[in-house]
Rosetta silent file (secondary structure, phi, psi, omega in degrees, C-alpha in Angstrom):
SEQUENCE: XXXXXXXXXXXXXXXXXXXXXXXXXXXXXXXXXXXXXXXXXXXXXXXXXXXXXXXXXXXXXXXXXXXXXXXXXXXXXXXXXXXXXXXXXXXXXXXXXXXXXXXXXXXXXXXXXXXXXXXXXXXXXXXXXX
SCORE:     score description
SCORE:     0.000 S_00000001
   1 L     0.000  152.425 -175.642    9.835   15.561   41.703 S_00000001
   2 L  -164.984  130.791 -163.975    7.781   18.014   39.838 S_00000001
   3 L   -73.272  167.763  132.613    7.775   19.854   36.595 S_00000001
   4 L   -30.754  103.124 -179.524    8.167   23.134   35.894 S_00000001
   5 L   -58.592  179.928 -156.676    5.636   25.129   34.232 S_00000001
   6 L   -97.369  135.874 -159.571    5.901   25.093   30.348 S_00000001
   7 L  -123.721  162.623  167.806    7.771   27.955   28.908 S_00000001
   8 L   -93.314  130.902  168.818    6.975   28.722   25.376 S_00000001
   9 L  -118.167  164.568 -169.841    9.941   28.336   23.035 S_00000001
  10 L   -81.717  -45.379  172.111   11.021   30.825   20.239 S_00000001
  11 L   -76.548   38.728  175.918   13.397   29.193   17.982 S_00000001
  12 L   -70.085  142.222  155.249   10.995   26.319   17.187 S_00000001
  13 L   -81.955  127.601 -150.679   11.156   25.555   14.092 S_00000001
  14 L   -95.782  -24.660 -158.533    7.979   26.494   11.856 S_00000001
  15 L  -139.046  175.826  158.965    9.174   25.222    8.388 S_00000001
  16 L  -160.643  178.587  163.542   11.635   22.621    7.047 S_00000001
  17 L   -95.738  157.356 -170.856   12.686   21.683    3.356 S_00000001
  18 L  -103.275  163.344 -172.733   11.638   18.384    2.215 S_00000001
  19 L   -67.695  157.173  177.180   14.834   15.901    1.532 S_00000001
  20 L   -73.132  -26.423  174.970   15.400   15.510   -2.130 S_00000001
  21 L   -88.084    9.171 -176.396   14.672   11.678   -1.346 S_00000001
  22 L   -85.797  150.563 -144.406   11.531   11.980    0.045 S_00000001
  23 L  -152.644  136.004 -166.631    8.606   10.337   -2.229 S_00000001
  24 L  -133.378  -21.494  158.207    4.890   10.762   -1.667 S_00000001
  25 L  -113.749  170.708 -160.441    4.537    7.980   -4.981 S_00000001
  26 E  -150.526 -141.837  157.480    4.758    4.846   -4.707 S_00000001
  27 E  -147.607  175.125  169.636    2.689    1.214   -5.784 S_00000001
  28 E  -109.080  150.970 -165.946   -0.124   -0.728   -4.548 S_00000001
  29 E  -143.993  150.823  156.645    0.893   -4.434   -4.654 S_00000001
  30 E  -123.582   90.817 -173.386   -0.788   -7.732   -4.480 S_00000001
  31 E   -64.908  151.838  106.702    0.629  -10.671   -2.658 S_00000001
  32 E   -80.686  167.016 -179.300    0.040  -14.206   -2.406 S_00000001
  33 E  -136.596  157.275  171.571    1.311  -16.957    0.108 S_00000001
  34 L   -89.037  -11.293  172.939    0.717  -20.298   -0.441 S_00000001
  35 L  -108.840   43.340  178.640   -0.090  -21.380    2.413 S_00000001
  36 E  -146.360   80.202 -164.705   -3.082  -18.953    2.694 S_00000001
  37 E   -84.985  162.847 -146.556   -4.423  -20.214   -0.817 S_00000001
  38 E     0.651   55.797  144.562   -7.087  -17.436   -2.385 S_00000001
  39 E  -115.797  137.049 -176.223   -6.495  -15.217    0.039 S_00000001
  40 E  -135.483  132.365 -166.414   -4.421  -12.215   -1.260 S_00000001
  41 E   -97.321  151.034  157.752   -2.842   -9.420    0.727 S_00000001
  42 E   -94.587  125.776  177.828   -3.130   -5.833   -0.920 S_00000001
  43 E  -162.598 -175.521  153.031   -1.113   -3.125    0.501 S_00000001
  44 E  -119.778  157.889 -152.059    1.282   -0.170   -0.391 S_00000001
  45 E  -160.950  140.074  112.339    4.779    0.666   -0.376 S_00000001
  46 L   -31.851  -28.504  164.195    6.929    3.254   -1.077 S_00000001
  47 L  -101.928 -166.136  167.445    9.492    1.430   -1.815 S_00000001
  48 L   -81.206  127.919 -172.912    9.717   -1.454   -4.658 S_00000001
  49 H   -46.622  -30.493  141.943    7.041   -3.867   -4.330 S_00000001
  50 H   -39.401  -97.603 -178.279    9.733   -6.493   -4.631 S_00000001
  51 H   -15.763  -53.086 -156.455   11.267   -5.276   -1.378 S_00000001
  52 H   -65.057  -27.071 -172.788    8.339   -4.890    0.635 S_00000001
  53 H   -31.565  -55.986 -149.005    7.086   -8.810   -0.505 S_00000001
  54 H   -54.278  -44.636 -166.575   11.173   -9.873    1.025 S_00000001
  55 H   -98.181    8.090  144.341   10.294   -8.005    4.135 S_00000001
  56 H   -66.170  -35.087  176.508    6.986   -9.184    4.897 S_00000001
  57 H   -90.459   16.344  167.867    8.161  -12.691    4.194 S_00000001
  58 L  -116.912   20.954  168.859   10.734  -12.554    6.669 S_00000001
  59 L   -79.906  169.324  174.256    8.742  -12.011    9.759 S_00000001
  60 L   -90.868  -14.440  136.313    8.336  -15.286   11.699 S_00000001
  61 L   -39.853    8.636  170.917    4.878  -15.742   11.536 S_00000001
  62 L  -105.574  158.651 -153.415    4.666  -16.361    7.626 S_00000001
  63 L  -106.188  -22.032 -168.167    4.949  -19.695    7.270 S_00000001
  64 L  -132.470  160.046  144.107    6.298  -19.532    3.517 S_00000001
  65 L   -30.922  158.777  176.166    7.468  -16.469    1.345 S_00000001
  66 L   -95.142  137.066 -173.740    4.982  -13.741   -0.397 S_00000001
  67 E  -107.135  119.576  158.790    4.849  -14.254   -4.335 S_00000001
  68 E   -53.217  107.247  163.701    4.236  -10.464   -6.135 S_00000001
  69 E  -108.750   22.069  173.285    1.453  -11.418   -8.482 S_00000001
  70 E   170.810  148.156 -162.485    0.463   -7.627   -9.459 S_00000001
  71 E  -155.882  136.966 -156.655    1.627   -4.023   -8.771 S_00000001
  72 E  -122.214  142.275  173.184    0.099   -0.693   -9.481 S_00000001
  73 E  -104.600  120.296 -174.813    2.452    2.713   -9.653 S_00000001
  74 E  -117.167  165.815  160.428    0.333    5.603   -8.072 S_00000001
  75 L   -78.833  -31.985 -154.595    1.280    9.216   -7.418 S_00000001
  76 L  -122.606   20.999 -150.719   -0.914    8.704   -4.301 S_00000001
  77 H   -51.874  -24.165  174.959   -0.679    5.065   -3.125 S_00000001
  78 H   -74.337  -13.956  177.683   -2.325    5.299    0.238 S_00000001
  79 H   -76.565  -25.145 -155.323   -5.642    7.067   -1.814 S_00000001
  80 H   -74.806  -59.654 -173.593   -5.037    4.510   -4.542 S_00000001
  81 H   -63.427  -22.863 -176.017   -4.944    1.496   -1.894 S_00000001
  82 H   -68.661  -64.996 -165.215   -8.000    2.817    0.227 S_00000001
  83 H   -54.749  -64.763 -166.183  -10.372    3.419   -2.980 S_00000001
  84 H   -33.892  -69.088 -154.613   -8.856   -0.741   -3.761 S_00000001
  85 H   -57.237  -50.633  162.119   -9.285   -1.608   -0.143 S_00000001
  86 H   -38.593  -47.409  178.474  -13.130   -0.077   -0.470 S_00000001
  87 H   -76.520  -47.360  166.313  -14.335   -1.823   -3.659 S_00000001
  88 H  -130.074   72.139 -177.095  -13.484   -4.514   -2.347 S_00000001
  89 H   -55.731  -31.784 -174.287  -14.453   -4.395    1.556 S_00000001
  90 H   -65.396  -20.815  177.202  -16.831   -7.204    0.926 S_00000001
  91 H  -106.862    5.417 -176.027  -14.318   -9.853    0.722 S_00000001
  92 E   -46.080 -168.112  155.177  -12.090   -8.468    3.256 S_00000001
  93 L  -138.216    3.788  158.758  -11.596  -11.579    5.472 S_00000001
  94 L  -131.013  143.381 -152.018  -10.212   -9.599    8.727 S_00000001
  95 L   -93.256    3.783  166.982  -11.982   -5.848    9.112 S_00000001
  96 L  -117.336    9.806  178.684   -7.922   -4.794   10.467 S_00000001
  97 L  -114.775  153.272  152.917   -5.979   -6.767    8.082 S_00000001
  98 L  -114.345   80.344  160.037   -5.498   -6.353    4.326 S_00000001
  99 E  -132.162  132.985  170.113   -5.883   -9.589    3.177 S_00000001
 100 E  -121.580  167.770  173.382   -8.645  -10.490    1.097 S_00000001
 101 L   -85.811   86.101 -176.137  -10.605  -13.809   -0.179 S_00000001
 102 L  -168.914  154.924 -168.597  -11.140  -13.518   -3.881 S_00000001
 103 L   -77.060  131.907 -170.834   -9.979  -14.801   -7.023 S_00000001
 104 L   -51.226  -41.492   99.553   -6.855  -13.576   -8.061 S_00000001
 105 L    29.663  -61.996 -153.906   -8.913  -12.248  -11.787 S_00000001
 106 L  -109.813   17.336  145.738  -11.655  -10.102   -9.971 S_00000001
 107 L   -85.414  -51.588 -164.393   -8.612   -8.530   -7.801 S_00000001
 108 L   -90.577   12.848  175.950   -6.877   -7.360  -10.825 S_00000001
 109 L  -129.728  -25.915  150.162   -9.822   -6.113  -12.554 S_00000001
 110 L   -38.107  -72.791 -172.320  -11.111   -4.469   -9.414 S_00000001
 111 L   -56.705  -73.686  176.710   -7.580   -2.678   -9.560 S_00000001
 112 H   -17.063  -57.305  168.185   -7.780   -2.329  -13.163 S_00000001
 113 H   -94.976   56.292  128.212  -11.256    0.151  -13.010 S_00000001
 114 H  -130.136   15.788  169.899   -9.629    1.989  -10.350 S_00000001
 115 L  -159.097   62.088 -176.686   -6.470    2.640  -11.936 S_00000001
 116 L   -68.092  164.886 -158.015   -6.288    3.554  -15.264 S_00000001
 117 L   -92.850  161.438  170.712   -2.796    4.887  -16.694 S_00000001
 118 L   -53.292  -56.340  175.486   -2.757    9.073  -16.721 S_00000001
 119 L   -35.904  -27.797  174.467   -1.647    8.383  -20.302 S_00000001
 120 L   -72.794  -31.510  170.819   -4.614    7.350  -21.145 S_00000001
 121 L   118.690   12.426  140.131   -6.399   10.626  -20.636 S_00000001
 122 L   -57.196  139.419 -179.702   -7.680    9.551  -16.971 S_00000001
 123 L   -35.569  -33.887 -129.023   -8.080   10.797  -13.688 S_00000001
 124 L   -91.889  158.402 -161.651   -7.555    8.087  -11.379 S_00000001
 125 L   -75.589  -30.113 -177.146   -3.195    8.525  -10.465 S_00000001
 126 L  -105.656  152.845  166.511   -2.025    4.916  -11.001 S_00000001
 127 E  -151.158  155.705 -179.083   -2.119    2.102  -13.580 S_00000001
 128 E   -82.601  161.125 -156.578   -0.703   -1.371  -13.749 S_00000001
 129 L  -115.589   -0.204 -152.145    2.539   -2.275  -14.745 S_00000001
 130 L  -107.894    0.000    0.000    2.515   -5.911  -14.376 S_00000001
């Protein structure tokens, strides 16, 4: 068997409309587990940070559920979570995971000067709600 050379095709489509549900904000969230005690995963979601906790705690590796203990609303969440994930790279504790080592306090104040509310008259896109 053997292909065919590659024809070019014409009706490709060049453009599309975006769905009325599609969503570019979102939050940054911060779990705990208990049986990983100060260590805290950071991440983002699109959906409600409730939700994503449920479906992270139902793979079969966690040994216990994920507890929300803080949630950020960005316009941007993957810029919001990188610039997090940056500040504090020093405590990551795996350089492909987001879980970090740190006191739950100096996570949320980390988050805190990197996400002030818009309302405020600031830049940065997110602020916390929790």
């Amino acid at each position: 068997m053997h292909l065919e050379s590659l024809t070019k095709q014409a009706d490709v489509l060049t453009t599309m409309e975006i769905p009325s549900d599609f969503r570019m904000e979102g939050w940054v969230y911060v779990l705990s587990n208990p049986y990983m005690p100060q260590i805290f995963k950071i991440g983002m979601t699109t959906t409600s940070p409730e939700s994503r906790a449920r479906e992270l705690s139902s793979a079969t590796g966690v040994p216990a559920a994920f507890k929300l203990e803080a949630a950020f609303y960005s316009h941007s969440p993957l810029d919001a979570e990188k610039e997090i994930h940056e500040a504090l790279d020093d405590w990551r504790v795996n350089e492909s995971r987001e879980f970090f080592e740190l006191d739950l306090q100096e996570i949320i104040n980390v988050c805190d000067i990197n996400s002030k509310s818009p309302r405020q008259g600031c830049n940065h896109s997110f602020y916390c709600c929790c």
